[in-house]
C-alpha positions as CSV (number, residue, x, y, z in Angstrom):
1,X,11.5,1.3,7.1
2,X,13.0,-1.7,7.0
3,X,14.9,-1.6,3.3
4,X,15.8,1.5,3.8
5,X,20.2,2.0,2.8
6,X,21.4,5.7,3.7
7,X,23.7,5.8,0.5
8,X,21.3,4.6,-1.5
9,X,18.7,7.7,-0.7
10,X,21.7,9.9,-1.2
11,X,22.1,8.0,-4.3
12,X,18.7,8.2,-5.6
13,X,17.8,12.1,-4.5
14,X,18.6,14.8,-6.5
15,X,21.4,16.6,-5.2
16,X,19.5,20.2,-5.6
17,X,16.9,18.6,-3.5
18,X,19.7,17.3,-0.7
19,X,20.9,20.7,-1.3
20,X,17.3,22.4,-0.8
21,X,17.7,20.0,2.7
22,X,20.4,21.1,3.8
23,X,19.9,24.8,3.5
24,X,16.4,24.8,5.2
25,X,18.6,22.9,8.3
26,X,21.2,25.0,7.9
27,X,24.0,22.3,7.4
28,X,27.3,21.9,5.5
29,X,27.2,25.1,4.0
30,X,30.5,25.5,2.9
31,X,29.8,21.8,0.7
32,X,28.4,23.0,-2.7
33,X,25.7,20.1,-2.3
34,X,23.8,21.0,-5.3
35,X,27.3,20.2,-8.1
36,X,28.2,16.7,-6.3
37,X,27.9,14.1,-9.3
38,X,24.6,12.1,-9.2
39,X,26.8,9.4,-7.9
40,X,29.0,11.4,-6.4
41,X,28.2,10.3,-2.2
42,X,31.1,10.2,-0.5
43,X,31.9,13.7,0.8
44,X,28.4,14.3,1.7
45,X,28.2,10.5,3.5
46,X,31.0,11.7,5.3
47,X,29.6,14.8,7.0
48,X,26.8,13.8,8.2
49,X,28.6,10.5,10.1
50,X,30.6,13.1,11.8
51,X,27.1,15.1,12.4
52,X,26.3,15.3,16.9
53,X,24.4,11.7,17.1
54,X,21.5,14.1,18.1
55,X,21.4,15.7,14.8
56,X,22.3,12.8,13.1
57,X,19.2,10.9,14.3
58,X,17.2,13.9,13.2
59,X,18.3,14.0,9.4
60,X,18.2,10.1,9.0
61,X,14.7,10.0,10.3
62,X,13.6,13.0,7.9
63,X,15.4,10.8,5.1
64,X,13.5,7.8,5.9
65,X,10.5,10.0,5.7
66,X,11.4,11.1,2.2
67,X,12.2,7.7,1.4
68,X,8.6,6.3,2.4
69,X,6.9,9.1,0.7
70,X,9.0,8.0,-2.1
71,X,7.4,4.9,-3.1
72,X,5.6,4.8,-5.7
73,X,1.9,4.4,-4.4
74,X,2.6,7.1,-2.1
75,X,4.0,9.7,-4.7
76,X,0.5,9.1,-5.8
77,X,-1.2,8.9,-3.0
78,X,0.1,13.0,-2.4
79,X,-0.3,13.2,-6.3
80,X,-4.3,12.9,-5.2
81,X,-4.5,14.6,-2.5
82,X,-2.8,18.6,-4.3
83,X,-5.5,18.0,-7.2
84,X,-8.3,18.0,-4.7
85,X,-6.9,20.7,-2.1
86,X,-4.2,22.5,-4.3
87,X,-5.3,22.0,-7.7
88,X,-3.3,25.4,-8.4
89,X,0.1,23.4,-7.5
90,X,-0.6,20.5,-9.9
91,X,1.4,21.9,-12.6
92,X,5.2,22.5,-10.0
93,X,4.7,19.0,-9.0
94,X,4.4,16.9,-12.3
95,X,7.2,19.3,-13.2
96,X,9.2,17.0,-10.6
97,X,10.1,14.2,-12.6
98,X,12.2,12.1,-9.4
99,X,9.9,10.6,-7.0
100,X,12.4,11.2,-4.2
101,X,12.9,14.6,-5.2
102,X,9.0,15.6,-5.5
103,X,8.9,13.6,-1.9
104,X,11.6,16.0,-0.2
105,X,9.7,19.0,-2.3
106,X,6.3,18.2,0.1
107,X,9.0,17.6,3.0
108,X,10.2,20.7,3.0
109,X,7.6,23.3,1.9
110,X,6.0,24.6,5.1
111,X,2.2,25.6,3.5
112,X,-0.5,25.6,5.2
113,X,-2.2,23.2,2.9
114,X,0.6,20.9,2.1
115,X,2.3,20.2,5.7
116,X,-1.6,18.1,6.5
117,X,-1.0,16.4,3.1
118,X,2.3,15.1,4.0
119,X,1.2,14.2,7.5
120,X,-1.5,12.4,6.5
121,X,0.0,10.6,3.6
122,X,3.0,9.9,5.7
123,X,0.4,8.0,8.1
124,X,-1.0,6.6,5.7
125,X,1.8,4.8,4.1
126,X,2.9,3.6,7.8
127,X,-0.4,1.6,7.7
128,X,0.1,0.1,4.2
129,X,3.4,-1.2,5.4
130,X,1.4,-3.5,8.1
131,X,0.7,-7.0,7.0
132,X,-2.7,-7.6,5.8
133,X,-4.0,-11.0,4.8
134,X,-7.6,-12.4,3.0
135,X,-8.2,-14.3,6.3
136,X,-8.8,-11.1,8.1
137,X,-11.0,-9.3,5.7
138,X,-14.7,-9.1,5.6
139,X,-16.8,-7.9,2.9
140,X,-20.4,-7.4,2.4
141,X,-20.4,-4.2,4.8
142,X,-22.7,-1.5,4.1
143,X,-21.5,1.6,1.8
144,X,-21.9,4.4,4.7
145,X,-20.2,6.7,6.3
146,X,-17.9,6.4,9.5
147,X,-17.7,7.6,12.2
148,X,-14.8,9.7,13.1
149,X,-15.5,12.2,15.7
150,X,-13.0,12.4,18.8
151,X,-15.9,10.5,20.6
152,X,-16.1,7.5,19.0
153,X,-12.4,7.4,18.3
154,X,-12.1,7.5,22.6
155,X,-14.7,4.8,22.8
156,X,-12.8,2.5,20.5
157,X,-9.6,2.7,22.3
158,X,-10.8,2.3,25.4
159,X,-12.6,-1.0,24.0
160,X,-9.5,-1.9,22.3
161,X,-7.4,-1.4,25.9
162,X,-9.9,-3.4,27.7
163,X,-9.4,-6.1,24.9
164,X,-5.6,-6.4,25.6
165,X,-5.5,-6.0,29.2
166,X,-6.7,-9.6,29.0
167,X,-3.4,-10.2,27.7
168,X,-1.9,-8.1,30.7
169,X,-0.7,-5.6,28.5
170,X,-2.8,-2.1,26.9
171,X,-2.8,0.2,29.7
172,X,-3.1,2.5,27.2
173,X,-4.3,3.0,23.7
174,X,-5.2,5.8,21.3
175,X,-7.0,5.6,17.4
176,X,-6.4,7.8,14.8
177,X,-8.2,8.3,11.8
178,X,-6.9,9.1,8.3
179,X,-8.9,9.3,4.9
180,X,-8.0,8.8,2.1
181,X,-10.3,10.3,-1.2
182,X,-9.4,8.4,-3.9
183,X,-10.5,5.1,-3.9
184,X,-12.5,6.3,-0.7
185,X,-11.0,4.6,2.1
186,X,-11.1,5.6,5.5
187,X,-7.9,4.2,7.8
188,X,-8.3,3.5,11.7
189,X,-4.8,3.4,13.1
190,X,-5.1,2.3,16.9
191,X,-1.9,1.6,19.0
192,X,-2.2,-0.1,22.2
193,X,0.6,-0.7,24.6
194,X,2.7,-3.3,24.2
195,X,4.8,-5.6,26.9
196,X,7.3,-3.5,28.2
197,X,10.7,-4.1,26.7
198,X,14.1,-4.2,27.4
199,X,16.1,-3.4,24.1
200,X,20.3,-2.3,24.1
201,X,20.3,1.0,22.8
202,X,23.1,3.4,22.5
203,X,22.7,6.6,23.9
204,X,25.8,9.2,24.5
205,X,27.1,7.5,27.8
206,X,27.4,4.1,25.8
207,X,25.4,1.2,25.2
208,X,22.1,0.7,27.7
209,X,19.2,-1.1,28.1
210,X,16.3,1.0,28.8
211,X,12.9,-0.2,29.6
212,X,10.3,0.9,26.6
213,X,6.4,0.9,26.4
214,X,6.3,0.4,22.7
215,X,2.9,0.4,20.7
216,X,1.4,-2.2,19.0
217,X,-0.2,-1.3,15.8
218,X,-3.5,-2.3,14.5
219,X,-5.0,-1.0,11.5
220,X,-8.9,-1.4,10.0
221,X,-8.9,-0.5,6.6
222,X,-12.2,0.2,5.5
223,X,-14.0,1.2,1.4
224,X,-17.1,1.7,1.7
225,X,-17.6,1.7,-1.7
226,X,-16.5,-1.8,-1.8
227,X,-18.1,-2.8,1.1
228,X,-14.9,-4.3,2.4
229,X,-12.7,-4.0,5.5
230,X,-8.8,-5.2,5.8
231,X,-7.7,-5.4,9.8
232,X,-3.9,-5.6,10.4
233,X,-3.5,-7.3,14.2
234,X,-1.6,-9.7,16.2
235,X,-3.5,-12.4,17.4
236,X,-5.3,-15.6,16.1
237,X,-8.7,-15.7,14.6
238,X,-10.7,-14.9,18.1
239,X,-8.5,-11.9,18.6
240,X,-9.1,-10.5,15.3
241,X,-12.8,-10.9,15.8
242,X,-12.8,-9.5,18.6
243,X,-11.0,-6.4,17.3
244,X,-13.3,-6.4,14.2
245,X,-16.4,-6.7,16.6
246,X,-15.2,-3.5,18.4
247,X,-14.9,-1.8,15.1
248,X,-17.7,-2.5,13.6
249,X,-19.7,-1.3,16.9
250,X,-18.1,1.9,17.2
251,X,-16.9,3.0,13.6
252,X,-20.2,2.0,12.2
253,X,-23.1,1.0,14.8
254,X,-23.5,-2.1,13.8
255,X,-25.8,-4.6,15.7
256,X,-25.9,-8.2,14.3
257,X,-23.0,-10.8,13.6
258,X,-19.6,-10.1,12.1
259,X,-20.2,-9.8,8.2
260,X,-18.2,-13.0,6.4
261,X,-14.9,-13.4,5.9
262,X,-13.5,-13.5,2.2
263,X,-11.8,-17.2,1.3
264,X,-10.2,-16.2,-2.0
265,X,-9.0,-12.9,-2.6
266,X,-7.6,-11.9,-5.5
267,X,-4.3,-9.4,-6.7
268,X,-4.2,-8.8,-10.5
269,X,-1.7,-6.1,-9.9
270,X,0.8,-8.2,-11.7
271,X,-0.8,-8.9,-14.9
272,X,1.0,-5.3,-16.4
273,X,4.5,-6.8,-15.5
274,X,6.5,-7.8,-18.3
275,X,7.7,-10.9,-16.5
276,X,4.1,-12.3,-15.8
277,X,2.9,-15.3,-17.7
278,X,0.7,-18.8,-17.0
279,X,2.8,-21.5,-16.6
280,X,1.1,-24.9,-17.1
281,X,2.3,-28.4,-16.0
282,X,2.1,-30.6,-19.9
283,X,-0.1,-33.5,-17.7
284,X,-3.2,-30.7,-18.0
285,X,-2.8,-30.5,-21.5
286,X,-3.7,-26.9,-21.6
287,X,-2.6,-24.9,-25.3
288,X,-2.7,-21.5,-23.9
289,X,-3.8,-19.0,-22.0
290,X,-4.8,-15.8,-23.1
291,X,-6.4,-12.4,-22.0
292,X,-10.0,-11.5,-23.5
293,X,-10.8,-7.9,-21.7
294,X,-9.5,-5.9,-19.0
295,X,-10.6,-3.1,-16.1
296,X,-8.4,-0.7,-15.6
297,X,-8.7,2.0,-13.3
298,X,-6.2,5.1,-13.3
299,X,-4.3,5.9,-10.5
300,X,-5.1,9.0,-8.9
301,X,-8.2,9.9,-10.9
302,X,-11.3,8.9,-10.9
303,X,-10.6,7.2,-15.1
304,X,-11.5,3.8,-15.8
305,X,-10.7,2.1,-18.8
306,X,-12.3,-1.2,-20.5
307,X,-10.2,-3.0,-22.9
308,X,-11.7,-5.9,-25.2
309,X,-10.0,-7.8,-27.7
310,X,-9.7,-11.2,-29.5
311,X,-7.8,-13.4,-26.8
312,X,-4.6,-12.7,-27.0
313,X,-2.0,-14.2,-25.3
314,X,-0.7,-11.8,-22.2
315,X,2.5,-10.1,-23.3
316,X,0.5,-9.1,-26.6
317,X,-2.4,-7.7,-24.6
318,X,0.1,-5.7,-22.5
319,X,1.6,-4.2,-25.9
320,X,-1.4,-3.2,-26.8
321,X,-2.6,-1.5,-23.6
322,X,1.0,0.3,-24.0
323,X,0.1,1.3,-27.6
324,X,-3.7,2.3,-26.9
325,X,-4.0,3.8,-23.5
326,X,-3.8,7.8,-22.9
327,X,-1.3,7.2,-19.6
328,X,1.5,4.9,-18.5
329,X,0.6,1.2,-17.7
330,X,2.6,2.0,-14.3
331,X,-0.3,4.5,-13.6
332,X,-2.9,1.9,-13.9
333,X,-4.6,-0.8,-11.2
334,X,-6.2,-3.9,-12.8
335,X,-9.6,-3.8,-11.1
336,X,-11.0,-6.7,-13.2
337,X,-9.7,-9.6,-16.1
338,X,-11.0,-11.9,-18.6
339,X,-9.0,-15.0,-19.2
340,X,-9.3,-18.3,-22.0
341,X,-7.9,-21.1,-21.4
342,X,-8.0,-23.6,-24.8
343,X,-7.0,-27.3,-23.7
344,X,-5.0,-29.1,-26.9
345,X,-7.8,-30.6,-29.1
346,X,-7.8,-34.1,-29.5
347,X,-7.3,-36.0,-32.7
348,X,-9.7,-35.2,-34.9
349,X,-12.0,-33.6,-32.3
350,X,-12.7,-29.8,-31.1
351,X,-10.4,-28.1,-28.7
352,X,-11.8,-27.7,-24.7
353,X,-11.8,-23.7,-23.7
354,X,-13.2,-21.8,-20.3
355,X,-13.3,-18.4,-20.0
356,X,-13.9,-16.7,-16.6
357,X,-13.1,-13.2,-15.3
358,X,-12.0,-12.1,-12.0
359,X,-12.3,-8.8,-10.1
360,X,-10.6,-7.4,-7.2
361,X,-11.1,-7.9,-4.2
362,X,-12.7,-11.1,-4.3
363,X,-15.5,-11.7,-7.4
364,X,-15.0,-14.3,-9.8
365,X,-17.6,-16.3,-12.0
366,X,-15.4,-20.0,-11.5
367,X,-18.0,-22.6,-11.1
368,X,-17.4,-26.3,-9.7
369,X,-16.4,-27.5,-13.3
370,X,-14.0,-30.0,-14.4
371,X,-12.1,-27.4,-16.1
372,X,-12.4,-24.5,-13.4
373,X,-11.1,-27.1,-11.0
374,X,-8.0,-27.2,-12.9
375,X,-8.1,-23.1,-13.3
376,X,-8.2,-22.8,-9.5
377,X,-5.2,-24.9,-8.6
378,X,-2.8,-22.7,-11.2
379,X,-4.5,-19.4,-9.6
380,X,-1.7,-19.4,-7.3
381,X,1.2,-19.8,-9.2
382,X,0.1,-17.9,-11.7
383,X,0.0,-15.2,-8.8
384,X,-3.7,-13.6,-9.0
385,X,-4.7,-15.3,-5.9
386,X,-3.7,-13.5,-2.7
């Protein structure tokens, strides 16, 4: 994890939970962990830089852990996953109000059920940290089931290996496959071998450079109810078909030509931030813009919402999903929107208005209009456009 800041995890954890840590490791325990100050960092900063580096390592990469599961969409990514195998355990974790702290609660209780939660969610939010982009997705793929089986997992990396050892590199290569329930997605994790590297490292005799065979990740993102797939890989566009090619063989049997490739995506995500708006540049001489109806889906849950109004302009349509809805707008996904645009009326005539929707991933109902022309070039800036 590249953002994450040591004291700012010790910063943002509950000290009971650091506390909770540090018992189960069976650290500092003459440091009452549990009464240090929420802010209070220093004494416990200190012991662990003067931790063996091997132990050291160890606790920092169980933070960073913590850290990932910590975020947000992960929180309710695990959120998901106790109410469908630990319904009975739904209650102790809302009780957790700190994300951080309900993240080192799953990290440290050793259940049966909840260690392949955390494992899988932990994997799981590795992948969403790869870089997707709308040029590698394709859509229009049938709503069926994978497969998954050890079999066709082998197959693929060994047609994945072949497919790199053109590049003189992917001796090896394994897949793994992770699923996720709600939205149904299944993830294909596949890591190749990369170039061996040479990278200074500093190991108890001092600073070396050891040779490493790291793994180069590539990621197939698949919903079937969607009909979409997402591919995270290195490479220009014939590598990526040829890695989508392989997938689509082995994952899902399929025969004829790669399915086609999305041009416009779109991310409404933003629409619920305070800060969002729609600029306009005065030479389109466009009045306003304002929301009509929105999709919401519920995070976690299987809730979706409609909301239809008079157009109203978009920080009034966000008080009124915060005064209407049953859960917290930071527990919602905009699926789909309904936007007006009303140009200035000239003198003495009737004002110009277009009103189009969009839906995620990629639907829209913009036609080859004068005024959608204009709606497509502010798409971007006003940052529903991926």
């Amino acid at each position: 994890m590249s953002d994450f800041l040591l004291p700012t995890f010790l910063r943002q954890t509950p000290k009971a939970s650091l506390a909770a840590y540090f018992v189960a490791r069976d650290l500092f325990s003459d440091l009452d962990v549990g009464q240090l100050r929420p802010n209070e960092i220093a004494p416990l900063f200190e012991r662990l830089q003067a931790l063996p580096e091997d132990v050291n390592a160890q606790v920092q990469r169980d933070f960073q852990e913590i850290a990932l599961l910590a975020h947000k969409p992960n929180v309710v990514l695990l959120m998901d996953e106790v109410r469908n195998v630990r319904p009975d355990l739904v209650g102790d974790v809302l009780a957790i109000e700190n994300s951080h702290g309900l993240a080192a609660w799953f990290y440290l209780h050793d259940d049966p059920d909840l260690v392949p939660i955390r494992e899988n969610c932990l994997r799981i939010a590795r992948v969403r940290e790869l870089s997707f982009t709308k040029a590698k997705r394709r859509k229009g793929l049938p709503n069926c089931v994978p497969r998954t089986d050890e079999e066709t997992l082998g197959v693929m990396a060994n047609a994945i290996s072949q497919l790199f050892q053109q590049q003189g590199r992917g001796r090896r290569c394994v897949v793994e496959h992770y699923r996720q329930l709600k939205p149904p997605t299944h993830i294909f994790a596949a890591f190749p071998e990369d170039f061996p590297q040479a990278r200074a490292e500093f190991e108890t005799e001092g600073l070396r450079w050891p040779s490493r065979r790291p793994a180069l990740n590539v990621a197939f993102v698949y919903r079937p109810d969607q009909g979409t797939l997402d591919v995270s890989a290195p490479g220009k566009r014939k590598d990526v078909d040829a890695l989508l090619g392989i997938f689509m063989a082995t994952a899902l049997a399929w025969t004829g030509p790669l399915p086609r490739h999305s041009e416009r995506c779109f991310t409404l995500q933003n629409l619920l931030d305070p800060r969002a708006g729609f600029p306009t540049e005065p030479a389109d001489g466009i009045e306003r813009v304002d929301v009509v109806a929105m999709h919401l889906e519920r995070l976690g849950s299987t809730q979706e919402v409609h909301v239809i109004d008079e157009p109203l302009p978009l920080p009034a349509f966000q008080q009124r999903l915060a005064d209407t809805l049953k859960f917290r707008l930071d527990e919602a996904r905009v699926v789909g929107v309904k936007l007006r645009v009303t140009w200035f009326a000239p003198d003495g005539g009737k004002a110009r208005t277009a009103t189009f929707s969009l839906g995620h991933p990629d639907s829209h109902d913009l036609r080859d209009l004068p005024e959608h022309r204009v709606i497509w070039r502010y798409l971007d800036r006003w940052g529903l456009q991926e």
